[in-house]
C-alpha positions as CSV (number, residue, x, y, z in Angstrom):
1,X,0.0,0.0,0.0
2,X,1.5,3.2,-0.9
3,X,1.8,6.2,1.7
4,X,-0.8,8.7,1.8
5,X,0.7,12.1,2.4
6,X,-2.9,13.6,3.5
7,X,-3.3,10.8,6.3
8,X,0.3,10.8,6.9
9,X,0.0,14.9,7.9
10,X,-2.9,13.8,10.2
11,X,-1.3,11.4,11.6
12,X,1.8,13.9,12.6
13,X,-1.0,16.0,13.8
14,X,-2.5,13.6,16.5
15,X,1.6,12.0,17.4
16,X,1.9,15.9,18.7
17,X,-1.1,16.4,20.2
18,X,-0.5,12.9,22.1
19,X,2.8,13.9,23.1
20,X,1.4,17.8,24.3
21,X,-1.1,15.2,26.3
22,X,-4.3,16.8,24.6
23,X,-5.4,13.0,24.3
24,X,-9.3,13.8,23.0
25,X,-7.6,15.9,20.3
26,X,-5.3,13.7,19.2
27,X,-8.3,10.8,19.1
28,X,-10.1,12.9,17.3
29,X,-7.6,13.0,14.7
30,X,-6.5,9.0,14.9
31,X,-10.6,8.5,14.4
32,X,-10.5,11.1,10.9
33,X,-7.7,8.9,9.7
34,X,-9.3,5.6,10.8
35,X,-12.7,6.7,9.0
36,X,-10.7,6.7,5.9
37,X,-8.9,3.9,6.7
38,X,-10.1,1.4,9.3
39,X,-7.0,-1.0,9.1
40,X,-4.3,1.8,9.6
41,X,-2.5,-0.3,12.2
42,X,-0.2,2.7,13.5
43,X,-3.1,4.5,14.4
44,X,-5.1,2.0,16.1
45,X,-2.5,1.0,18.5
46,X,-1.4,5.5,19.0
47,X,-5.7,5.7,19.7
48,X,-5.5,2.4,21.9
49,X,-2.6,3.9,23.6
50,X,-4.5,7.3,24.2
51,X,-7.9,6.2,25.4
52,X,-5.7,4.1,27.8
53,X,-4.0,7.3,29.1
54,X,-7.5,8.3,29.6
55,X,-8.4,5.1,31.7
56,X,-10.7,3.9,29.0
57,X,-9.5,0.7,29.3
58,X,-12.4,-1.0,27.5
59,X,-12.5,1.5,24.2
60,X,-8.8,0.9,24.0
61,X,-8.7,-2.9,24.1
62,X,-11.5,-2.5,21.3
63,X,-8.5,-0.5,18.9
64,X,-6.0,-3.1,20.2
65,X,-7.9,-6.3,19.6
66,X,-8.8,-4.7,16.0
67,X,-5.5,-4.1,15.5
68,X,-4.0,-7.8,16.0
69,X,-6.8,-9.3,13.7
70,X,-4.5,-7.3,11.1
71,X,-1.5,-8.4,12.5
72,X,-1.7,-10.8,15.3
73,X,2.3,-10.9,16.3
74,X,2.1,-7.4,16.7
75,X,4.9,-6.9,19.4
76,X,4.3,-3.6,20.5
77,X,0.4,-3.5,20.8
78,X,0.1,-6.9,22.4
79,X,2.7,-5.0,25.0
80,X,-0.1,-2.3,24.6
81,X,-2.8,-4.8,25.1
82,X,-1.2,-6.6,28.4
83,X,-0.9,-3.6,29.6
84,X,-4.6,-2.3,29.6
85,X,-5.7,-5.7,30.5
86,X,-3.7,-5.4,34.0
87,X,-4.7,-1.7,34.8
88,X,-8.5,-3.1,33.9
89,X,-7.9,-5.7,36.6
90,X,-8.0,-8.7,33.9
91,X,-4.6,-10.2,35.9
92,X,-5.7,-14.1,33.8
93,X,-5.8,-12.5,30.4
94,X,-2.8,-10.1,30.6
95,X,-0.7,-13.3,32.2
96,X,-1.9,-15.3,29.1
97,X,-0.8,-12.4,26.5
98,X,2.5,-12.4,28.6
99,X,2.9,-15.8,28.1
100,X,2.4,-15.6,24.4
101,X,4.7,-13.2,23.7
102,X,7.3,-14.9,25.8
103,X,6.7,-18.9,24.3
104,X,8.6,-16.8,20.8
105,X,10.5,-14.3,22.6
106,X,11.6,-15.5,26.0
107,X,13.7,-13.0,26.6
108,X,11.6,-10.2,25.5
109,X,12.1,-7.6,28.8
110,X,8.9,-5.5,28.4
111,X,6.7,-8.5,28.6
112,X,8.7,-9.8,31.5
113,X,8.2,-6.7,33.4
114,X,4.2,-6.7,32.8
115,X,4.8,-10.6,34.2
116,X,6.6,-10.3,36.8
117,X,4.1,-7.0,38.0
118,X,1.1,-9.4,36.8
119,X,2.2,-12.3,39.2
120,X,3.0,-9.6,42.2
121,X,-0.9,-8.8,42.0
122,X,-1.6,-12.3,41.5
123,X,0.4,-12.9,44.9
124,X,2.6,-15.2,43.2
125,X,5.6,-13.9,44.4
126,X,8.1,-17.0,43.8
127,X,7.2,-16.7,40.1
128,X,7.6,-13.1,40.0
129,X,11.0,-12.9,41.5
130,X,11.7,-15.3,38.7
131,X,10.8,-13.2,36.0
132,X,13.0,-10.1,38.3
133,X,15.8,-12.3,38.0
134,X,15.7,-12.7,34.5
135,X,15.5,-8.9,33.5
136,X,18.0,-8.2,35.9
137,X,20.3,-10.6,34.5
138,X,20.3,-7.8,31.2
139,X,19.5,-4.5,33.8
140,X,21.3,-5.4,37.3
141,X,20.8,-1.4,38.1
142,X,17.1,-1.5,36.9
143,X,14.9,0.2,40.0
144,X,11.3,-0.6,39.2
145,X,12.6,-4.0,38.9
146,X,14.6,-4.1,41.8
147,X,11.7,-2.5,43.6
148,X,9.0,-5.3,43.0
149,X,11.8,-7.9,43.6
150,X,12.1,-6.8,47.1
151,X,8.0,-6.6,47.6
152,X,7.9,-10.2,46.3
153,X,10.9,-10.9,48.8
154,X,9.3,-9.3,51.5
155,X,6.1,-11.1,51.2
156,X,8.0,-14.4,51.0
157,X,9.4,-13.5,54.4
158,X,13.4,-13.1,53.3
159,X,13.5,-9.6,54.5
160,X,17.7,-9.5,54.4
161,X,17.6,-9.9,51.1
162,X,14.4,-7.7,50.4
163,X,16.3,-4.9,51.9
164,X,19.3,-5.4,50.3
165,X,17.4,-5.3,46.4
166,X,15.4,-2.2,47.9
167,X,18.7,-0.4,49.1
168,X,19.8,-0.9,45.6
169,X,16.8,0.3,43.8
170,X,16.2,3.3,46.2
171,X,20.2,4.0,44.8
172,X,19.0,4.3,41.4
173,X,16.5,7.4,42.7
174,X,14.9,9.0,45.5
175,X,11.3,8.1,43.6
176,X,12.0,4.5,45.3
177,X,11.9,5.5,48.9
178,X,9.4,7.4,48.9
179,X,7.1,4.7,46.9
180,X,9.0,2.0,49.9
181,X,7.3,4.7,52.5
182,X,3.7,4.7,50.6
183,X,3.8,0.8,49.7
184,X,1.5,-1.8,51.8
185,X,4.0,-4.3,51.1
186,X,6.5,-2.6,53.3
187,X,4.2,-2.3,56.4
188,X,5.2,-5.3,58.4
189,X,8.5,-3.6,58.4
190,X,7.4,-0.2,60.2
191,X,9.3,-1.5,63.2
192,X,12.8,-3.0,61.2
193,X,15.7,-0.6,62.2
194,X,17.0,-1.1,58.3
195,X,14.3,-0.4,56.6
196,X,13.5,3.0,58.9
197,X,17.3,4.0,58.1
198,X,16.9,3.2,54.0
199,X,13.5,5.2,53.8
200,X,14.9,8.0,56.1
């Protein structure tokens, strides 16, 4: 199919408008494009990606799901897709697009991370420090990683070592004691002399 320079200006449009974070703009746009061309899979997965912004989780599995009947190995919106399935609460079926990805691309690291943050809500924590082990085999210095491997840790009761991954993911930035100081995982160890000095 050759490019269209009229949908291809429209389709600059909305990309700016998404990135200026006027999201109904830029859908409004992505939907003038798709009315001319409902299989324009770039669009379908930028509109997915902005309704999801939006929380409308629903709507944007809809531009997803459209999406992979065009193309279903789609890498980057069945990342999209896992990803609206696990803020929508859908823990089974974002697991099951994880594991889909990951049967052709075992080390793929995006779907990894949406695993191993799936399982963590699943309370499957032995399987999720798993999947943290295998991204931080590529990323030893990754935070949000090192972050949910010491929740998992922590609710598997190996606090020594839970504070040792959390010390090195609050090293990475300050954004990971304060979310240690917010997080429910971290409660049981309000009265751990360690944990009070690393959140200090």
């Amino acid at each position: 199919m050759t490019s269209n320079p009229k949908i291809n200006s429209i389709l600059d449009e909305a990309n700016r408008l998404f990135l200026l974070g006027k999201l109904q703009e830029a859908i409004s746009y992505y939907d003038k494009i798709l009315e001319e061309n409902p299989n324009h899979l770039g669009c379908l997965n930028n509109k997915g990606y902005a309704l999801s912004k939006l929380k409308d989780y629903d709507s944007a599995l809809q531009c997803y799901d459209t999406a992979l009947k065009l193309n279903p190995n789609d890498l980057p919106v069945l990342v999209n897709k896992i990803s609206s399935l696990r803020k929508n609460g859908d823990l089974v079926s974002a697991l099951s697009n994880c594991d889909r990805i990951l049967e052709s691309n075992p080390n793929y690291n995006i779907a990894l991370y949406h695993k191993e943050r799936i399982l963590l809500s699943m309370k499957k924590f032995e399987a999720s420090v798993v999947c943290c082990d295998k991204i931080l085999e590529d990323y030893p210095k990754n935070g949000d990683v090192l972050f949910d491997k010491s929740c998992n840790l922590v609710m598997l009761s190996k606090l020594d070592e839970a504070l040792d991954n959390l010390e090195i993911s609050i090293s990475q930035g300050i954004q990971y004691k304060i979310k240690a100081k917010k997080s429910k995982f971290f409660e049981k160890l309000n009265d751990n002399q360690r944990f009070q000095s690393l959140i200090s």
